[in-house]
C-alpha positions as a printed NumPy array, in Angstrom:
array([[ 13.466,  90.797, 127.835],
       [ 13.243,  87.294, 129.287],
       [ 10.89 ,  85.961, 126.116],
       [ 13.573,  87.806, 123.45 ],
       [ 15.802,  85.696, 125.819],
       [ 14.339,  82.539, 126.442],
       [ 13.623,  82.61 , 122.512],
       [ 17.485,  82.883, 121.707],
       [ 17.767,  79.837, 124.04 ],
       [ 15.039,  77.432, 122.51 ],
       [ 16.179,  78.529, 118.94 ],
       [ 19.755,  78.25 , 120.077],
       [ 19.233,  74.44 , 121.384],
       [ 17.188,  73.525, 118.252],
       [ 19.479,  74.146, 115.917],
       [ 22.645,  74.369, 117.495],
       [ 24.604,  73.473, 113.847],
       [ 22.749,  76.592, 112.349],
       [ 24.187,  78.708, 115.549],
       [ 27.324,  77.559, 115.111],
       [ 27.74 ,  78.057, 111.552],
       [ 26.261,  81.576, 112.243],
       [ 28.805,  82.761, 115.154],
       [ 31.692,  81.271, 113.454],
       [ 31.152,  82.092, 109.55 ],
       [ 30.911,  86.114, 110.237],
       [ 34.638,  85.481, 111.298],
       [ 35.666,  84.613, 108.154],
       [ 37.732,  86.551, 105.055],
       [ 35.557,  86.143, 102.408],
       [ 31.692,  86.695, 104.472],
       [ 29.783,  88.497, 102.195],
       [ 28.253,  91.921, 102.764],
       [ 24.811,  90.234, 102.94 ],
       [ 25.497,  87.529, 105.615],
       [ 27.526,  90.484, 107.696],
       [ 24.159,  92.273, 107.584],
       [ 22.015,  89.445, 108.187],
       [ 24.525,  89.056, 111.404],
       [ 23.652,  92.414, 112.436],
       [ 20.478,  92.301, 111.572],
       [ 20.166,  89.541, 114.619],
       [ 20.679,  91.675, 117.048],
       [ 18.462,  94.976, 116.007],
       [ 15.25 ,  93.818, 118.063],
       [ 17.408,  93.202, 121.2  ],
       [ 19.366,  96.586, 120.846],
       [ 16.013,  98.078, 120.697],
       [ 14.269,  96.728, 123.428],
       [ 17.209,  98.085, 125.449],
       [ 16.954, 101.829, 123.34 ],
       [ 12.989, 101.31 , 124.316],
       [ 14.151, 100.676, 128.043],
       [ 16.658, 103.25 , 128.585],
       [ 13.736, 105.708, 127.444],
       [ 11.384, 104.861, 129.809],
       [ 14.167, 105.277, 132.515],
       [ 13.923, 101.255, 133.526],
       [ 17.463, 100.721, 132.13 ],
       [ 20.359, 102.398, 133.092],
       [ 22.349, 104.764, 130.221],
       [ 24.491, 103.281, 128.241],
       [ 25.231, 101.983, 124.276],
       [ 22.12 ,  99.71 , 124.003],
       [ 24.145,  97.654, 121.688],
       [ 26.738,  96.458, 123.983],
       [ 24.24 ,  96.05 , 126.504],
       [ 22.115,  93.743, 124.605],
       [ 25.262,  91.784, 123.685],
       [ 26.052,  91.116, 127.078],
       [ 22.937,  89.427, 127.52 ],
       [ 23.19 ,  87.702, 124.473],
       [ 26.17 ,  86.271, 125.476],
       [ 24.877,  85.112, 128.815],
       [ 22.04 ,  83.041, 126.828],
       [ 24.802,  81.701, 123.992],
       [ 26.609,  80.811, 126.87 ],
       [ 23.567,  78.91 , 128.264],
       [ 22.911,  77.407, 124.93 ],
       [ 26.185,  76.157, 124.277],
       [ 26.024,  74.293, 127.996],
       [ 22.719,  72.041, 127.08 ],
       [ 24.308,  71.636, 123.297],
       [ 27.435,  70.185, 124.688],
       [ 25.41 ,  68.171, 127.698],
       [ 26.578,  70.306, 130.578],
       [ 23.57 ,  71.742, 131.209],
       [ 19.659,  69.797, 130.87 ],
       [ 17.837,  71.867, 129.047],
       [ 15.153,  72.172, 131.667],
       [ 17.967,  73.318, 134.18 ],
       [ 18.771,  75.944, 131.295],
       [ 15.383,  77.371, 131.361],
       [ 15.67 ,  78.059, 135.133],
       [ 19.314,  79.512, 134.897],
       [ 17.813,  81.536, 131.998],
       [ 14.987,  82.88 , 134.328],
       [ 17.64 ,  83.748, 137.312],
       [ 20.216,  85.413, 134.626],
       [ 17.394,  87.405, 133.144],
       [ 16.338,  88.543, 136.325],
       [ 19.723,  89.552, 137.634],
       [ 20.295,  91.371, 134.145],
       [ 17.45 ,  93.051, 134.902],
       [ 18.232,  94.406, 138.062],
       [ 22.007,  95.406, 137.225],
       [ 20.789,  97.783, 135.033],
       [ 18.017,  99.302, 136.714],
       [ 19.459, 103.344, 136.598],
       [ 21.387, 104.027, 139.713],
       [ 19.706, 106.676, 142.197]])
């Protein structure tokens, strides 16, 4: 989870213009079909590392896709702090390490 994470981040940072124009274009009218399913298509290795999780019994039951976009948004989030120079990037890859981690053990299954 933390390298699908800490992946998001450095591509994130990198080409922040590119993220931008992907988060905000999906919001628009006239997206086409394709570039709603490229969207999606984002998201499908993150969904099912949290599908893979919840089978093994390390992550607690839920819809994997709303899980994994919680997380997501923690990183964006992240991201968007060293693009707009509220966050150094090196002080990103620590918060990333410490969100990660906390993700992690919020949904660890309850006993």
């Amino acid at each position: 989870m933390y390298a699908t994470a800490r992946i998001h981040l450095r591509f994130a940072v990198e080409n922040a213009a590119l993220l931008t124009l992907m988060f905000s274009s999906k919001q628009h009218a006239d997206v086409t079909p394709e570039l709603a399913e490229a969207m999606r298509r984002t998201f499908t290795p993150a969904i099912a590392l949290m599908a893979e999780g919840q089978r093994t019994g390390e992550v607690m039951p839920g819809d994997p896709a709303r899980i994994s976009m919680s997380l997501a948004a923690a990183v964006h989030g992240l991201a968007d702090f060293v693009v707009s120079g509220f966050l150094a990037e090196e002080a990103a890859e620590h918060l990333l390490h410490d969100t990660v981690t906390n993700f992690i053990v919020g949904l660890r299954p309850r006993t």
